[in-house]
C-alpha positions in Angstrom: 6.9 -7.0 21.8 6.7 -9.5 18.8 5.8 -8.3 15.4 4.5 -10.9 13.1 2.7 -10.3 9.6 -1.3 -11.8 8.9 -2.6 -11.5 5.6 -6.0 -10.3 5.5 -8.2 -10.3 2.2 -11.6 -8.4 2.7 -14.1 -8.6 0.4 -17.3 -6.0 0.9 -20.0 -5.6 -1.5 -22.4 -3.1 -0.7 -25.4 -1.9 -2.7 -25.9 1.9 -2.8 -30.0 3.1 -3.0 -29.8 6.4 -4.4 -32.9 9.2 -4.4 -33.1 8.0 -8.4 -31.6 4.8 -9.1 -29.8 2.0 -7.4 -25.8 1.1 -8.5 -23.2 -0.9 -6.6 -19.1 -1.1 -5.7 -17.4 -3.6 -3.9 -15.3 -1.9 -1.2 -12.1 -3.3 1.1 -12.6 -3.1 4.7 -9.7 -0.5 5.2 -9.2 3.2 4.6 -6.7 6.4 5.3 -7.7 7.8 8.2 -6.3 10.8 7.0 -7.6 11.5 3.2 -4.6 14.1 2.4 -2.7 11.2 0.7 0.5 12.2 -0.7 2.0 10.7 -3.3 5.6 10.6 -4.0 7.5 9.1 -7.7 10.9 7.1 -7.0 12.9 9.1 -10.4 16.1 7.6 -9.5 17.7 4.4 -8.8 16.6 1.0 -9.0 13.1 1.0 -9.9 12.9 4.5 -11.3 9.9 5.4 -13.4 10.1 7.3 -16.8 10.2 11.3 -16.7 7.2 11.4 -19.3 5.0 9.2 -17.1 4.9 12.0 -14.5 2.2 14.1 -16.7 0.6 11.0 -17.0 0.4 10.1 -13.3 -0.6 13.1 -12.3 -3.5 13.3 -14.4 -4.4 10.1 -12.4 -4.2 11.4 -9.4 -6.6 14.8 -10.2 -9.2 12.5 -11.7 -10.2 11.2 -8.3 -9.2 14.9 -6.7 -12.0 16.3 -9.1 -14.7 13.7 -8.1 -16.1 16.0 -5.1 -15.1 14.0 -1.9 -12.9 14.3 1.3 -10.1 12.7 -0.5 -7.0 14.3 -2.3 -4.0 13.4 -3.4 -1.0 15.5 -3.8 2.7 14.5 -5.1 6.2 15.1 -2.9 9.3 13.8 -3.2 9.1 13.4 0.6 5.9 11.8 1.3 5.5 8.7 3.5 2.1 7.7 2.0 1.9 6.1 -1.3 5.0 5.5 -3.7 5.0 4.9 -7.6 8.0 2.6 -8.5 9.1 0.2 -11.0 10.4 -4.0 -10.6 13.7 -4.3 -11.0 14.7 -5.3 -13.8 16.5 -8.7 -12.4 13.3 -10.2 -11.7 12.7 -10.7 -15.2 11.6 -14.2 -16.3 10.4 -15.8 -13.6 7.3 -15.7 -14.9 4.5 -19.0 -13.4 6.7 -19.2 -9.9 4.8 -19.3 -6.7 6.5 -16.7 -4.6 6.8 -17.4 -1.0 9.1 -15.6 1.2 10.1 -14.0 -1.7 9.3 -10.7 -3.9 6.0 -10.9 -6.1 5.7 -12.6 -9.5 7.2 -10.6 -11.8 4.7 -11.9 -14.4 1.9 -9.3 -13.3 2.2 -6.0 -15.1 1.4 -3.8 -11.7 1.1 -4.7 -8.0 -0.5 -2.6 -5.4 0.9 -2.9 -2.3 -0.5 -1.6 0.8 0.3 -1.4 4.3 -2.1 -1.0 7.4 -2.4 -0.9 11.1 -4.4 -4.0 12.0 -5.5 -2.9 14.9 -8.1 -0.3 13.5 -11.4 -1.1 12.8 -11.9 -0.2 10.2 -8.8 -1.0 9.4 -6.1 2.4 8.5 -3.8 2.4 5.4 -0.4 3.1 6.5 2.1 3.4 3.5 1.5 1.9 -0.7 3.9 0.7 -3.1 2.4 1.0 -6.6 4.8 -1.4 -8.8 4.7 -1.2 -12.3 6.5 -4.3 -14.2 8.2 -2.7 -17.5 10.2 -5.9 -18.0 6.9 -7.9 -19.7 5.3 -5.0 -21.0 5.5 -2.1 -23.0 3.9 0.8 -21.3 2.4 3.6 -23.1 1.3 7.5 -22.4 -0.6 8.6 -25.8 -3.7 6.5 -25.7 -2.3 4.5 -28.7 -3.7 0.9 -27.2 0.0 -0.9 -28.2 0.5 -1.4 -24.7 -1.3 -0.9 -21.3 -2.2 2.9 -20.7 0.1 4.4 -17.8 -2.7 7.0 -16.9 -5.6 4.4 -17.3 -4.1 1.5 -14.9 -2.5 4.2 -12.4 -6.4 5.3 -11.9 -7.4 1.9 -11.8 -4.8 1.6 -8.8 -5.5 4.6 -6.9 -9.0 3.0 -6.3 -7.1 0.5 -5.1 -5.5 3.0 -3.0 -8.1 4.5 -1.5 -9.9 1.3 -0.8 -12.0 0.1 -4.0 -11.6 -3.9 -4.6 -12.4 -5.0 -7.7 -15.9 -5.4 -9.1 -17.0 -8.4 -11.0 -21.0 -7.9 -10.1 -21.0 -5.2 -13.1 -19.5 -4.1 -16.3 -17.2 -1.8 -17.2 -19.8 1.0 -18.4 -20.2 1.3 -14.6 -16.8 0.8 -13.2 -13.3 1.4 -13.8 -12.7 -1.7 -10.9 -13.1 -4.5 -13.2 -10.8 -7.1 -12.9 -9.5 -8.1 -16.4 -10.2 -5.7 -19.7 -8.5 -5.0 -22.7 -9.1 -1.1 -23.1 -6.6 0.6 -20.6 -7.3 4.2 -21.8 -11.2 3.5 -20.9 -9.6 3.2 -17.4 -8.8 7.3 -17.4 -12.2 8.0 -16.4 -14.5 7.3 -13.4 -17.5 5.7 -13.8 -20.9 6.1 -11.7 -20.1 3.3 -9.1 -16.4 4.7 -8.4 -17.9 7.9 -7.9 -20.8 6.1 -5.2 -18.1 4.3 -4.0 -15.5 7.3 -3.6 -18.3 9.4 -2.1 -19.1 6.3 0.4 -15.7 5.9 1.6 -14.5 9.7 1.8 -17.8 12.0 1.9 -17.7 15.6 1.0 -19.8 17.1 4.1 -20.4 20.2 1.7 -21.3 18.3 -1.1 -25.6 17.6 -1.5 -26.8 14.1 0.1 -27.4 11.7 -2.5 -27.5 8.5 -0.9 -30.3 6.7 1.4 -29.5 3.6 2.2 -26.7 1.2 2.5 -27.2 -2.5 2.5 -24.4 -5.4 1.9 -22.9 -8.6 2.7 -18.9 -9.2 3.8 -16.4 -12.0 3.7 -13.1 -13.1 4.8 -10.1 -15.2 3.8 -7.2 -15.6 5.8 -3.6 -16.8 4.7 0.3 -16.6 6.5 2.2 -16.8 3.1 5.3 -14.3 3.9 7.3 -12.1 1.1 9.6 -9.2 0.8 8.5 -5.6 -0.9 10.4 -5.8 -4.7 12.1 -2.4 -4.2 14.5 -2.3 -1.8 15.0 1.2 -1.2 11.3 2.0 -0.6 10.0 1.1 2.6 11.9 -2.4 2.5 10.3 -3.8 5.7 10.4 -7.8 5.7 6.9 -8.5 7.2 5.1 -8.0 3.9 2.4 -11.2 2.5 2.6 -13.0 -0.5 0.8 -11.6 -3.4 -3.3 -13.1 -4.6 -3.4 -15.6 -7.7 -5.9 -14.1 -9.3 -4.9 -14.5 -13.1 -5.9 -11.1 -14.9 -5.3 -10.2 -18.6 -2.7 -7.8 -19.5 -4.7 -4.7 -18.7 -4.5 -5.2 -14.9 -2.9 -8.0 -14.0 -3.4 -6.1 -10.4 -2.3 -8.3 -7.3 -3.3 -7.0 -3.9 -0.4 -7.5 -1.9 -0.9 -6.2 1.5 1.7 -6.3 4.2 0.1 -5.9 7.9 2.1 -5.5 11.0 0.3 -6.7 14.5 2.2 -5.9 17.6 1.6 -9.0 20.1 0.6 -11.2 17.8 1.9 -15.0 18.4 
């Protein structure tokens, strides 16, 4: 049966009415099926991370495991959910090039870079690459604001992960989702409409009802541009899409780049 890759951008805005006051997130229309996501980071090789990011990463990871919902993430060095990697170091440079059939520009600071079965509705997560890019920038783990905050974008990107788009309808005293910043450290914690948005997407059956209503609108783009994953000794399947232009400052510089496989697709 053919395989061929469609990329598929999703953008969902949906207004939450609580008991006491209204707030909003914008959601993507996909989602584990599974919310025990495991998390694994690539140490050796091309692409390793650096040992001291591990506390940092971790830290990450329990922010959104303490924000009472279905979802939690745990690390394993043999999980086939969501990987934390770096860019090799060759793609250095070739910053401004439009990348087709080829890895992502190496000119954003972090990619993520999910996978998911297309023919879910909603659609299902399958496997993540989160990239970090240390050839343009100079990470950093103590909060000192000389360079993007490991800990701060790696939460930013496990919203990602677990299906948060970006949010450009509010500020970011409500959301850690915003699009462009220059604050990274301001990223480490979650803000009301992650936590309305978390709770949306993976509810806590245990935890009190909050929410009353959900209203929203939803739109589509569509594109065929073709690339490869950057690492080549995580998941290094061909069918993956070309990553969005979508110009961020140095905070995020995030680039959704999503890879779907559809069987019997012509």
């Amino acid at each position: 049966m053919m395989m061929k890759p469609i990329f598929m951008c999703f953008a969902v805005l949906l207004t939450i009415t609580t008991i006491s006051q209204a707030a909003a997130y914008q959601a993507m229309d996909w989602k584990w099926e599974d919310p025990n996501v495991t998390l694994t980071y690539v140490t050796e090789g091309e692409g390793a991370l650096p040992t001291n990011w591990v506390d940092a990463l971790d830290a990450a990871q329990k922010t959104w495991n303490n924000a009472d919902s279905s979802l939690q993430f745990s690390s394993g060095s043999n999980g086939n959910n969501v990987y934390y990697t770096q860019m090799p170091a060759g793609y250095a440079g070739k910053i401004g090039l439009v990348w087709i059939s080829m890895p992502p520009n190496p000119s954003n600071s972090n990619i993520t870079s999910p996978e998911y079965n297309s023919s879910d509705v909603p659609l299902r997560f399958k496997y993540v690459e989160i990239i970090f890019n240390s050839n343009i920038t100079n990470w950093t783990t103590n909060g000192s604001r000389r360079g993007p905050d490991v800990q701060g974008v790696a939460t930013h990107e496990l919203g990602h992960v677990l299906g948060l788009d970006h949010n450009i309808q509010v500020d970011a005293s409500k959301t850690i989702m915003i699009p462009s910043g220059s604050n990274t450290t301001a990223l480490r914690a979650l803000k009301e409409d992650d936590l309305i948005g978390l709770h949306a997407l993976y509810p806590n059956l245990n935890r009190s009802a909050g929410m009353t209503t959900i209203a929203g609108t939803y739109s589509e783009d569509i594109t065929k541009n073709i690339t490869e994953s950057p690492h080549p000794d995580v998941k290094n399947n061909t069918n993956q899409t070309d990553p969005l232009n979508e110009n961020h400052s140095i905070i995020d510089h995030v680039i959704l780049y999503i890879k779907t496989i559809i069987e019997g697709f012509l």
